[in-house]
C-alpha positions in Angstrom: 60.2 297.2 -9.3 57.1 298.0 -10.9 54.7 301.8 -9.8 57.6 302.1 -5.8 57.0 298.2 -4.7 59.2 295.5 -4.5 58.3 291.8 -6.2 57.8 288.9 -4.2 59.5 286.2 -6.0 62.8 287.7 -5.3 62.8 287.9 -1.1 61.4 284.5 -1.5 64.1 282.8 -3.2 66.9 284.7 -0.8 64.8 283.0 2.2 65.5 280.1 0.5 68.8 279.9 -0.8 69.8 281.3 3.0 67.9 278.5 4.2 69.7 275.5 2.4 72.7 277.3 3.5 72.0 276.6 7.1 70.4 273.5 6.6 73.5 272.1 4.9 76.3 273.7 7.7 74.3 272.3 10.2 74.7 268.6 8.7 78.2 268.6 8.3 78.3 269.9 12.0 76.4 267.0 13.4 79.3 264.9 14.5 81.0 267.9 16.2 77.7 268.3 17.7 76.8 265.3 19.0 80.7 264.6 20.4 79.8 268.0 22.2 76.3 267.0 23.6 77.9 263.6 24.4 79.6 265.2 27.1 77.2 267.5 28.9 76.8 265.7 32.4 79.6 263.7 32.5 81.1 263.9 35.7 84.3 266.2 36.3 87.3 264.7 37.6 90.8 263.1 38.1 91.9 261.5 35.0 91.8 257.8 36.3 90.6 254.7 34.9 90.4 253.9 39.1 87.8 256.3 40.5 85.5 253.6 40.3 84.9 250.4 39.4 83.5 250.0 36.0 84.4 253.2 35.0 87.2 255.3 32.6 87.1 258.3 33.6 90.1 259.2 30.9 88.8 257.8 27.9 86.2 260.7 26.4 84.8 258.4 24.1 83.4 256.3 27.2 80.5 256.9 29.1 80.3 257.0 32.7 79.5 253.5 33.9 81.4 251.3 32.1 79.1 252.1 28.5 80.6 253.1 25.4 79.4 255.7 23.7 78.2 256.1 19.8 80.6 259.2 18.3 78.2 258.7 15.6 74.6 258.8 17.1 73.9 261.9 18.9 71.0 260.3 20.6 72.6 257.4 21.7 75.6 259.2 22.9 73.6 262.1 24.9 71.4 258.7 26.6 74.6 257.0 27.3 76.7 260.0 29.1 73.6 261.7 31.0 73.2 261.8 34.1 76.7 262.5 35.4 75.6 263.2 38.6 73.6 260.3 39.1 77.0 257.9 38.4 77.9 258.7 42.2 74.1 257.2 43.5 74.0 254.1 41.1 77.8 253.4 42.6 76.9 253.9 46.3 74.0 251.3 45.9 75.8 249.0 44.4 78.0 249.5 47.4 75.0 248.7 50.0 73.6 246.0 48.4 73.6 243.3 50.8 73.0 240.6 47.8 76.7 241.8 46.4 78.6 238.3 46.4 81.4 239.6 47.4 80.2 240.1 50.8 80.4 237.9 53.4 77.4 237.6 56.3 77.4 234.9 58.5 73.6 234.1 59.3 72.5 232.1 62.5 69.0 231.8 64.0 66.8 229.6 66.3 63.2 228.6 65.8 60.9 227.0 68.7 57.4 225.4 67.3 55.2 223.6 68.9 54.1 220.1 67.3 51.4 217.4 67.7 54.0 214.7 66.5 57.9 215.4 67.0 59.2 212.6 64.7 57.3 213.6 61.8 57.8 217.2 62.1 61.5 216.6 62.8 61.3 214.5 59.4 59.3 217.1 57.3 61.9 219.6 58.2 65.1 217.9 57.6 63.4 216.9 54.0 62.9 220.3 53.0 66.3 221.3 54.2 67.7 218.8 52.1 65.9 220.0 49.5 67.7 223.2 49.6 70.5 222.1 49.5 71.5 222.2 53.0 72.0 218.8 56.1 71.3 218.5 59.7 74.7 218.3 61.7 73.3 217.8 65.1 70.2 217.2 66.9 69.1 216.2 70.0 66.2 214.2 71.6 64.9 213.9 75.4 61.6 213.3 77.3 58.6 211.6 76.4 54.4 212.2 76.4 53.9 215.4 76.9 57.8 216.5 78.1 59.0 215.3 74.9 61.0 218.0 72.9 63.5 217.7 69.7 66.6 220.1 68.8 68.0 219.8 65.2 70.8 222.0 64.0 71.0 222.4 60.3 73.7 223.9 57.6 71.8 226.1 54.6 73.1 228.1 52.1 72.8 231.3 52.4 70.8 232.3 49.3 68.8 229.5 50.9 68.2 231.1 54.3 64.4 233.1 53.4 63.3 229.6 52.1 64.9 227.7 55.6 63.0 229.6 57.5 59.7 228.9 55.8 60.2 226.0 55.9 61.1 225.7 60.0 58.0 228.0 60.3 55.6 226.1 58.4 56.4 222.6 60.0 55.1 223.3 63.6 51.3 224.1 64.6 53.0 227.5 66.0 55.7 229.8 66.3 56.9 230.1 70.3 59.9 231.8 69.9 62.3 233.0 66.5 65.8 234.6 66.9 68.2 235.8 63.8 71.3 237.4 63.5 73.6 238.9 61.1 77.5 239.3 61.4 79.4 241.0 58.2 82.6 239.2 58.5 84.1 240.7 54.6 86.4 243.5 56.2 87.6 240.5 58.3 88.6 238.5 55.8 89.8 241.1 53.9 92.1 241.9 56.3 93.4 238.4 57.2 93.9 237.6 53.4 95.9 240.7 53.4 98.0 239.5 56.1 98.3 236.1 54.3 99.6 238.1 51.6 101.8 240.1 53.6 103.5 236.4 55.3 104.0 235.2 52.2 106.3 237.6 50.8 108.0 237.5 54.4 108.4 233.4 54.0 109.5 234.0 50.3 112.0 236.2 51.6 113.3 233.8 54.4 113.5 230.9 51.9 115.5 233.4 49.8 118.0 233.8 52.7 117.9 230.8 53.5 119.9 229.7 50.1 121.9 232.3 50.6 123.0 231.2 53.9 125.9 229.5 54.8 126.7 230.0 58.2 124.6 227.2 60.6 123.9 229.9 63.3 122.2 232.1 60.5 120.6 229.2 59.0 119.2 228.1 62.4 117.9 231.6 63.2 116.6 231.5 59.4 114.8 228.4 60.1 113.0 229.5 63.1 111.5 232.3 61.8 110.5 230.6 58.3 109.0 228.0 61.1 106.8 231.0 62.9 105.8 232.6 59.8 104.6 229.6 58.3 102.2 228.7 61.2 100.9 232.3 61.1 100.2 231.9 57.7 98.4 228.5 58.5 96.6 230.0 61.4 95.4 232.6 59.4 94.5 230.5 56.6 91.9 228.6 58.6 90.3 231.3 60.4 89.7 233.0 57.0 88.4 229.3 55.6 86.0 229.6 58.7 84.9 232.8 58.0 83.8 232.1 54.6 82.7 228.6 55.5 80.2 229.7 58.2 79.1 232.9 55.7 78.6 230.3 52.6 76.0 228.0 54.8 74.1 229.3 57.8 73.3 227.8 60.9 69.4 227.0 61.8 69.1 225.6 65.0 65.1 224.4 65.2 63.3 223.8 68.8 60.5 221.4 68.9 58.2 221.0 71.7 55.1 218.5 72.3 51.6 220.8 72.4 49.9 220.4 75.8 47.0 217.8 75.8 43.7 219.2 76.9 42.6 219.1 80.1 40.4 216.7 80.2 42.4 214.4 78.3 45.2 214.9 80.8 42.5 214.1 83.9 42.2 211.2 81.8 45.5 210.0 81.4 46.3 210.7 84.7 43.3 208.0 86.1 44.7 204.5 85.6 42.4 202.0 87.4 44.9 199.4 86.9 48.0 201.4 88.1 45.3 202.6 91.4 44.8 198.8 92.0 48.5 198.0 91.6 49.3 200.6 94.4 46.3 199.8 96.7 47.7 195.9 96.6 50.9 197.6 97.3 50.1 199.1 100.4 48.1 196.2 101.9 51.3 194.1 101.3 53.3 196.8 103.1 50.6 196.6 105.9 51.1 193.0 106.1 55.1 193.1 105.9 55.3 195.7 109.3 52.7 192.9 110.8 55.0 190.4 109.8 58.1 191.9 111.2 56.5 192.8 114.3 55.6 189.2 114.8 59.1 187.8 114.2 60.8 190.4 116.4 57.7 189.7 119.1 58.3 185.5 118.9 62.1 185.7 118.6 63.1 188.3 120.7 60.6 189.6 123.1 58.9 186.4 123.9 61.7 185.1 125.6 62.6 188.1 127.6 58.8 187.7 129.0 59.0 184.1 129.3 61.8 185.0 131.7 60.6 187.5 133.5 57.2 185.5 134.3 59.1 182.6 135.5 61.4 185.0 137.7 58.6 186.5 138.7 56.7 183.4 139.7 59.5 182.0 141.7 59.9 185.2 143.8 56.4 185.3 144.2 56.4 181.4 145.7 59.4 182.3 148.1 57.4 185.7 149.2 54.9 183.9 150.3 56.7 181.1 151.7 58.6 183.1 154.2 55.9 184.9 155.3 54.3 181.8 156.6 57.2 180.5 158.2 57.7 183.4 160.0 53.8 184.2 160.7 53.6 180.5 162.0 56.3 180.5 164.8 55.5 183.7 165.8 51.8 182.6 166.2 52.7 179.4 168.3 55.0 181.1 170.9 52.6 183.7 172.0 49.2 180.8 171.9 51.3 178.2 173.8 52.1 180.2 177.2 50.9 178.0 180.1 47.8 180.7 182.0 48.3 180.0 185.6 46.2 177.6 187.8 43.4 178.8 189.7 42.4 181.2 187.7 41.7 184.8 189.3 
């Protein structure tokens, strides 16, 4: 201290030394730090590995979401437990995916087009199909020209089922009609593989009693019971197998229907000289069949009958006139031949 004032070297070098200080308690702190930082956000709850899937919720050292964290990387561990809240959202989507495989949708749908040529649309169709990996495992065919129509029902996967329906869409010179639906069947299989489960340990049960058994009546009761849980346990069996079968390939039931000729063309189809011609000959020979018939029936049957009749009628005419001279005559004669008297007046 030199004249009342104070150096400067001196309150430099404290800043300094204090400085160090700090800098060196603040390294040694860094993994308390970091563990601390690691778990600002993390979610607050019951100490279960089971809250959700992918998660341990009891294991500080694990970030929410299945990640483990870096106790040695404050960075890291800060990036890998933030975002508590947002745990709950990323769980809930997951949740309402509808691509999750462990859901089960069973997918139908009909498709009408309208075709120039049904054979080689039915063909370009089931080719694509195919291609898929899917088959045709009905169809059905009817009608010809312009009445002709094609139905084809066909089994595709279901992470086929966008690219099916392209494909029914595309093969056709338009789209009349188009119907899809969706059933989620998983809470029903769910529940029928739970009651599999639930049979099973019954029949294990039975056939547990069953060795213990040694009286018949309990045996036979035994038996019976074993015998009705068992076909439960089939019956349920297959209705889950359905289930899952019909979810694992769709059904795509495609219409196809002939497109109507133009008018003209129709007015032109319709006009067949050869077919008029065949139908005019037709008729002329019907014409001449009824003349025909009438002829027989006149020279066969009514001939004859007037044949008759004239000859009756000829004979009563003869005798008619016959007795009506006879008579005329004598009556004539007796009044002429009176003798007059003689003399006269």
């Amino acid at each position: 201290m030199k004249n009342g004032s104070i150096g400067w070297p001196r309150p430099l070098i404290a800043v300094l030394i204090v400085t160090a200080v700090c800098f060196v308690g603040i390294v040694m702190l860094g993994t308390q730090v970091s563990r601390v930082l690691s778990t600002v956000g993390a979610s607050v709850g019951p100490n279960s590995g089971d809250a959700y899937p992918g998660t341990n919720a009891g294991n500080p050292g694990t970030a929410v979401g299945g990640q483990d964290s870096n106790p040695n990387g404050g960075d890291e561990a800060v990036d890998g437990g933030t975002g508590g809240g947002g745990t709950g959202d990323a769980v809930s989507a997951s949740m309402l995916d509808a691509a999750r495989p462990d859901l089960l949708i069973i997918k139908t749908g009909q498709i009408t087009i309208q075709v120039g040529a049904i054979g080689p649309a039915i063909q370009k169709v089931t080719e694509q199909i195919v291609g898929l990996g899917g088959y045709a495992s009905g169809s059905t065919r009817s009608g010809k020209g312009e009445d002709a129509s094609a139905s084809v029902t066909f089994r595709v996967p279901a992470n086929r089922w966008e690219a099916a329906l392209a494909a029914a869409r595309g093969a056709g010179d338009d789209v009349l009609d188009e119907q899809t639906e969706t059933a989620d069947v998983t809470g029903d299989v769910v529940d029928l593989k739970a009651r599999i489960r639930n049979l099973q340990a019954t029949e294990a049960a039975l056939q547990a009693v069953m060795t213990r058994a040694s009286a018949i009546k309990d045996i036979l009761e035994v038996q019976a019971r074993l015998t009705d849980v068992q076909g439960e346990i089939e019956q349920l069996s297959s209705k889950a197998a359905d289930l899952e079968g019909r979810a694992a390939y769709s059904t795509l039931t495609l219409n196809a229907r002939m497109r109507p000729a133009p008018v003209i063309a129709r007015q032109e189809a319709r006009f067949d000289p050869g077919r008029e011609a065949e139908g005019a000959t037709a008729q002329l020979v019907g014409i001449l069949q009824h003349v025909a018939t009438v002829g027989i029936w006149v020279g066969i049957v009514w001939l004859p009958i007037l044949v008759v009749l004239s000859i009756l009628g000829g004979i009563g005419f003869v005798i008619t006139r016959w007795a009506r001279r006879t008579l005329g005559g004598d009556a004539g004669g007796g009044a002429g031949g009176a003798p007059l008297p003689e003399g006269g007046a």
